[in-house]
N, C-alpha and C positions, 0 to 999 in steps of 0.2 A: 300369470304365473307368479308366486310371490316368491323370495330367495328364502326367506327362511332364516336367515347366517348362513347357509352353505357355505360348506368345505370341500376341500379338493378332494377330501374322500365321499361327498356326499355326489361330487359329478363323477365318481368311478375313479377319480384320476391321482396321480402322484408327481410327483416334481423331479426332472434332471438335476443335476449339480450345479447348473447354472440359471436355475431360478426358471427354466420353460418346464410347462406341464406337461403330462404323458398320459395320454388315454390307453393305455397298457401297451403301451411302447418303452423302449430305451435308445439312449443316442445311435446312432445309425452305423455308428463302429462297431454296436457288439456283435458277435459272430454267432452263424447261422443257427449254431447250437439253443441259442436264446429264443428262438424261435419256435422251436418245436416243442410238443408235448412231449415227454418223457418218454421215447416208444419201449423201452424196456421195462420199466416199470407200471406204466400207466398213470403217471404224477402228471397233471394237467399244471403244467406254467403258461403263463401268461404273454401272445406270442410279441416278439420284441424284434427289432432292429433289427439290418442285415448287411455283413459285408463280405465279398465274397471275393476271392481270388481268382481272376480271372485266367487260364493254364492250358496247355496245348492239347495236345491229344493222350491221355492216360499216363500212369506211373513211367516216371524216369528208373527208377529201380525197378524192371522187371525181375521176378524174380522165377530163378531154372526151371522148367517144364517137368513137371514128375513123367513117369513113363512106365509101361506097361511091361519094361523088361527091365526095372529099376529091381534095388532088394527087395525080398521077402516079406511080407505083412508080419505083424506078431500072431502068434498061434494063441494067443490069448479073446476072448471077446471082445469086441471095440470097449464095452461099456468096463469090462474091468480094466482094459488098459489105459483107459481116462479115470475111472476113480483114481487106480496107483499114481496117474499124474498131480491130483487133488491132494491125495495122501502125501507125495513129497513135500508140498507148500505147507500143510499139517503139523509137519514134520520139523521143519527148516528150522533152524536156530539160524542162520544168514542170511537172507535173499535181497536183489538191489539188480535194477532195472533204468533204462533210459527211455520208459514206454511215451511212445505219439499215438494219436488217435488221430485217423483220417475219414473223413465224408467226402465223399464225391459223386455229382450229381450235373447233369445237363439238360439244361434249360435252352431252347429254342435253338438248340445246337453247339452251344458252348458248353464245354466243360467248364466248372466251377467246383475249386476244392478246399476244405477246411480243414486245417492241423492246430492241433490243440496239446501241449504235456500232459503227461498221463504217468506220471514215473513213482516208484516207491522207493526204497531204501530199507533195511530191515537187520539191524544186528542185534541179539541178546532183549535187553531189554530199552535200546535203541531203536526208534523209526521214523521217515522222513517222509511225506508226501507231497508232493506238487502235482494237482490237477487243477488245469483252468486257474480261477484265480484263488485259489483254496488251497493252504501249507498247514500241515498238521505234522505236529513233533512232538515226541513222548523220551522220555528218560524213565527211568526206575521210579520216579517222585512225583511226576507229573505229565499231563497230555496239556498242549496248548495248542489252540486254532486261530487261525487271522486269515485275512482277505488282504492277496497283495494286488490293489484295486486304487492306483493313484488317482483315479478319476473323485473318487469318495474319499481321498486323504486313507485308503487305507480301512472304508469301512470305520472311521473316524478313532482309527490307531487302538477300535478295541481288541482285547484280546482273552479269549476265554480259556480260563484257570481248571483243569478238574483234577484233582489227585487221585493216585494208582492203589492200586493193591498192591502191597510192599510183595517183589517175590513172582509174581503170577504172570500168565503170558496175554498180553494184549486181548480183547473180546471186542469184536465190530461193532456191539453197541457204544463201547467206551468213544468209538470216534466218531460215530453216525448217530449222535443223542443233541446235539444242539441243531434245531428248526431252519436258521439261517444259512450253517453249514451243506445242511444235507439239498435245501433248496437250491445253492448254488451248483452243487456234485450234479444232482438231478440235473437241472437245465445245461449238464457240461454234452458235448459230441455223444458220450459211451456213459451218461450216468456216471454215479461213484464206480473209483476205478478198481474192476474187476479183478485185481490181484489182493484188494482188500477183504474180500469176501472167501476166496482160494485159502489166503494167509489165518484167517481169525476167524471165519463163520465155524461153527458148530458141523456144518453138513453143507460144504460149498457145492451152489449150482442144484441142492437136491432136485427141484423139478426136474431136470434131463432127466434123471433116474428111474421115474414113476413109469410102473410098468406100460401104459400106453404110449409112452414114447422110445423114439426111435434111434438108437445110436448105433452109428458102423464105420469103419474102413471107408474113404476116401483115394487114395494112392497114399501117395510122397509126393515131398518137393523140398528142397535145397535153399534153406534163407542165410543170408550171409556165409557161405561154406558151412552151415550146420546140416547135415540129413534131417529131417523132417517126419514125421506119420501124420498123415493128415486123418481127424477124425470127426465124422459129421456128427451134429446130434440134432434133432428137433425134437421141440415141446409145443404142442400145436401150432400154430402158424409162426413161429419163432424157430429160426435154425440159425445155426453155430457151427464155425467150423474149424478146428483146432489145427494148428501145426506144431505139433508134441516133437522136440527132438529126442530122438533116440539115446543118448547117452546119457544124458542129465535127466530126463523124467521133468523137463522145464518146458511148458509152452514159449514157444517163438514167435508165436500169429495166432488172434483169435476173429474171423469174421464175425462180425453183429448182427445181430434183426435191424436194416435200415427203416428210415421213414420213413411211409406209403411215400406215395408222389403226389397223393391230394392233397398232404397235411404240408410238402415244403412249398406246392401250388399255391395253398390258401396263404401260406407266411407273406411268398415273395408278388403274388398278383400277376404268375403265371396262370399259362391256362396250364389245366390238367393234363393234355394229350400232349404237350409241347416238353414234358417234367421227367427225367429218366432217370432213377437212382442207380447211380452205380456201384457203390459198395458203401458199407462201415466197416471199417478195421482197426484192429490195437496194436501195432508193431509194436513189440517187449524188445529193443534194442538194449542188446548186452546182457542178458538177461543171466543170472551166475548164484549160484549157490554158495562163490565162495566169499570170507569173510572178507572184509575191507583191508587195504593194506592200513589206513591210519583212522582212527576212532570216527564217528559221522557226527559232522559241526550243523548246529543249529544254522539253519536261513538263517538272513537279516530279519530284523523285525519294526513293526513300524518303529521310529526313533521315543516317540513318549505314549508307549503304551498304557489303554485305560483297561486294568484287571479286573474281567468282568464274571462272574459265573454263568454267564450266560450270553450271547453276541443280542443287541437292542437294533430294531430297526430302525433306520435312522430319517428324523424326521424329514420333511421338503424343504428344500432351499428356498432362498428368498425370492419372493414371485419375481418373474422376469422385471429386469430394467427399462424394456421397452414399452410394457403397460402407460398406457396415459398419452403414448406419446403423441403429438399433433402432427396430423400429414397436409393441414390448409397451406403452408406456403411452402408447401413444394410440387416441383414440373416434373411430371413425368416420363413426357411423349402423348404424342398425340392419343392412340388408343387406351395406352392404362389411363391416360389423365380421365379419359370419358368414362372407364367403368371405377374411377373413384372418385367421380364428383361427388359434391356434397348435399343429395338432394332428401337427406334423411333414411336413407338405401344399408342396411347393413351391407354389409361385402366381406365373403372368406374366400379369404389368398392361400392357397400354397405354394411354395416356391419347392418348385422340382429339383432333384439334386439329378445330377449323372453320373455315368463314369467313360472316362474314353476310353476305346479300345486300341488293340496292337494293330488292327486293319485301318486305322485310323478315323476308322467312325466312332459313334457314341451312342448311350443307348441311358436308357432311368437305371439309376439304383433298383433293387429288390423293394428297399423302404420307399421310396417316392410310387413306383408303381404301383404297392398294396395300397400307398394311401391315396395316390388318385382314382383310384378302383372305388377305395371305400367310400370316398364323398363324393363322387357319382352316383354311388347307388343310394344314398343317405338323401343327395339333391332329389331325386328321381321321386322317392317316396314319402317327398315333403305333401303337406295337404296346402293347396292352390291360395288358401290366404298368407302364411307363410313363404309361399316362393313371390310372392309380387311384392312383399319387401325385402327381398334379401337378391342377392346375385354372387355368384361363388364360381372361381375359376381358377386354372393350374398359371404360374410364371415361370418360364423358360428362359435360359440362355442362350437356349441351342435352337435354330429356325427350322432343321430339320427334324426335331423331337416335335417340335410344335406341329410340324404339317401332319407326322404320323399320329399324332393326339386330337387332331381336329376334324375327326371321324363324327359322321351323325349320330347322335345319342352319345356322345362323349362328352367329359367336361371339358368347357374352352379352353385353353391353353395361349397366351399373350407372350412375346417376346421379348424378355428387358434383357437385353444383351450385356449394358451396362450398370446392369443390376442396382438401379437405384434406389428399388421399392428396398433391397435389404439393406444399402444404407440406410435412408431415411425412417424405416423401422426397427434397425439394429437387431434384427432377424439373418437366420443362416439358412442356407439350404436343409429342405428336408423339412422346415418349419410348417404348420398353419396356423393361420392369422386369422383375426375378426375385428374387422374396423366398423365403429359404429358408427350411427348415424350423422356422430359430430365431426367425425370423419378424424378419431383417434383409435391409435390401439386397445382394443377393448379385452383381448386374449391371446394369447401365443401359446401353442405345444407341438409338440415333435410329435408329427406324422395322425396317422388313423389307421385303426385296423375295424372288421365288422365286429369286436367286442368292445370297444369304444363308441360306437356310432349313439346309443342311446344318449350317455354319460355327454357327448358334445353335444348332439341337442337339445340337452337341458339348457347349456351354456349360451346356445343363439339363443334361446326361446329367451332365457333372463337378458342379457345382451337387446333383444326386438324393443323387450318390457321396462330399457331402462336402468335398468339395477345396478349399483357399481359391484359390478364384479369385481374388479382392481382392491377396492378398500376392501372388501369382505375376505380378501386372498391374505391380506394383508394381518387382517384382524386374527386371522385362521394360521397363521406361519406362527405369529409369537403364542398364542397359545398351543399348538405341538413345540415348541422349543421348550417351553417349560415344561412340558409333559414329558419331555427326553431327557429333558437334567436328571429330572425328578429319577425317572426309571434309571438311568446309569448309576446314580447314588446310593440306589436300593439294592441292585447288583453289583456293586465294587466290590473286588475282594480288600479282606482289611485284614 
């Protein structure tokens, strides 16, 4: 196999912030949202990282039972008493919100739940957004967007400039028109947030509308001391379910289309029978038509903003530190030391993360499970001259993760309790590794998933072949750095 110059994009893959690769992964903190394909839209992101909240038995805030001898329905159609809810967002010169969006979902028995901001703001020619890590602010003169994203410096403190129509009321394209922006909205719990499209679309929600679909009456129910009308809507295998309070003509609650159970199965390296969604929701907390008591103050913004007309991807950090590094004079233990002897043997390490539980057990992360999933089945369907130089196996802390991993047909799994391999390679949990024959680090990236699997066996095969991967990563970082000047330069605003 010859390298060519490859580049981190020519193995599929892109770089964390701190110089490790990602075969369409992200660090193991980002949240479950990043994971899933966009089920409401149908925007395929790329699945990523997973951290989850591990949480007792369902909502602490139950909220009051509607009931069969509650008030009166409207005498009106469901479907026009949710347009007239549309029509007030239309309408609204004020509105302002403290919305959360919540996923919850269990897996082999545990509840697992994700909360994400989801809030707007909205006076005159005044608006504020915070979803996920995406703030968008507008004045009479201009729309600005930034990522408050400390891990990337803030998206590298860029911040995209576009000027208004003197006079005119906000249009959803005005804020869903920069690539970067909307891809982050997308990959958030509930997409771009749904009060955006209510507030400024042209015709919010039209598909409910379309006459094959079905909108009705639901009951009542009671959120925060507000009376409620609950109204269903479905548009093919998509339903919705509104909790409209009756005096304001304001949604309080809107259920989502959650994700199948296959699509957070395949993220987390759950089995599918074992995966139960239990809801998506947007609680519109304080949810008011009325105008703000004092004028709405710009977020903070990153401290030395670059005014871009446009947000620029930013390029890979500097390939890991630990490339090159030499593991000959170091002891391992008896078992690791023997599967990394130095007898010309590639060898991929991953080191398993976990998390401990409130029962006082422990169990893999979402991310370590998918990707010891993945390079089992990657080892399995290697062709027989490639498996008799390589040898590939999980590292554990934990002796009882190890026993439950060291099932027939699974990858082996070794216990370094005192986790030496991650000193000695200055690797973290959640990492995989590829030590070459000379029995140095020859690659590092965070995790695997099965759309990575091609993209890393390019990497053994050059790795098997010899090839300095490390200098050609190398060579490949400073040329995207200047290709990212260049681009910020060309979009600055002046």
């Amino acid at each position: 196999m010859i390298f060519r110059g490859r580049s981190l994009h020519d193995y599929g893959l892109s770089r964390e912030p701190d110089g490790h690769a990602s075969a369409g992964t992200t660090p193991r903190t980002a949240r479950l949202s990043m994971i899933l394909p966009h089920f409401n839209t149908g925007l395929a992101i790329s699945m990523l990282a997973i951290a989850l909240l591990v949480a007792g038995c369902g909502r602490g805030d139950n909220p009051e039972s509607s009931s069969s001898s509650g008030p009166a329905l409207p005498e009106q159609p469901a479907q026009d008493f949710l347009s007239r809810t549309f029509a007030t967002y239309q309408t609204a010169t004020s509105y302002r919100d403290q919305g959360v969006v919540r996923l919850s979902v269990s897996i082999n028995d545990r509840i697992q739940r994700e909360t994400a901001p989801l809030n707007v703001s909205f006076h005159n020619q005044m608006f504020l957004l915070s979803a996920y890590d995406v703030r968008m602010w507008s004045d009479a003169k201009q729309v600005l967007l930034w990522l408050e994203d400390p891990t990337t410096d803030h998206h590298d403190s860029q911040v995209r400039v576009q000027r208004r129509k003197s006079g005119t009321r906000l249009q959803l394209e005005e804020l869903l028109d920069d690539t970067i922006i909307t891809e982050r909205l997308n990959a958030g719990l509930a997409g771009p947030a749904p009060q955006l499209e209510w507030l400024f679309a042209p015709e919010p929600m039209e598909k409910l509308f379309q006459s094959e679909n079905k909108i009705r009456y639901d009951g009542h129910e009671t959120i925060d001391g507000t009376p409620c009308v609950i109204v269903h809507a479905q548009a093919g295998d998509d339903v919705y379910r509104f909790f409209i309070a009756r005096d304001s003509m304001l949604i309080r609650r809107v259920e989502l289309p959650p994700p199948r159970a296959e699509v957070i199965a395949l993220a987390t390296g759950a089995d599918p029978l074992n995966v139960r969604v239990m809801g998506l929701e947007l609680d519109l907390v304080g949810a008011t038509l009325q105008p703000p008591a004092e004028m709405l103050q710009r977020p903070p913004m990153p401290q030395r903003p670059q005014w871009v007309h446009a947000l620029v991807p930013l390029p890979p950090s500097p390939p890991s530190a630990s490339l090159g590094r030499s593991l000959n004079n170091v002891r391992f233990g008896t078992e690791l030391e023997r599967e990394l002897t130095s007898d010309g043997t590639v060898v991929v390490v991953f080191v398993a993360d976990r998390v401990d539980l409130t029962d006082g057990g422990a169990m893999l992360t979402p991310h370590s499970a998918q990707s010891i999933a993945s390079l089992n089945l990657w080892r399995q369907l290697l062709p027989g001259s490639m498996k008799r130089r390589l040898r590939s196996f999980a590292i554990v802390d934990n002796s009882s993760i190890a026993a439950e991993l060291n099932q027939p047909g699974s990858l082996p799994a070794l216990v370094d309790a005192q986790q030496r391999f991650q000193d000695a390679t200055k690797t973290r949990p959640g990492d995989l590794v590829i030590i070459d024959g000379q029995r140095k680090v020859a690659w590092v990236q965070s995790g695997l998933n099965a759309s990575g699997l091609p993209a890393f066996g390019t990497v053994v095969g050059d790795v098997l072949n010899k090839i300095e991967v490390s200098q050609r990563l190398h060579e490949q970082w400073q040329s995207d750095q200047k290709a990212y000047r260049e681009k910020i330069t060309e979009l600055s605003v002046r």
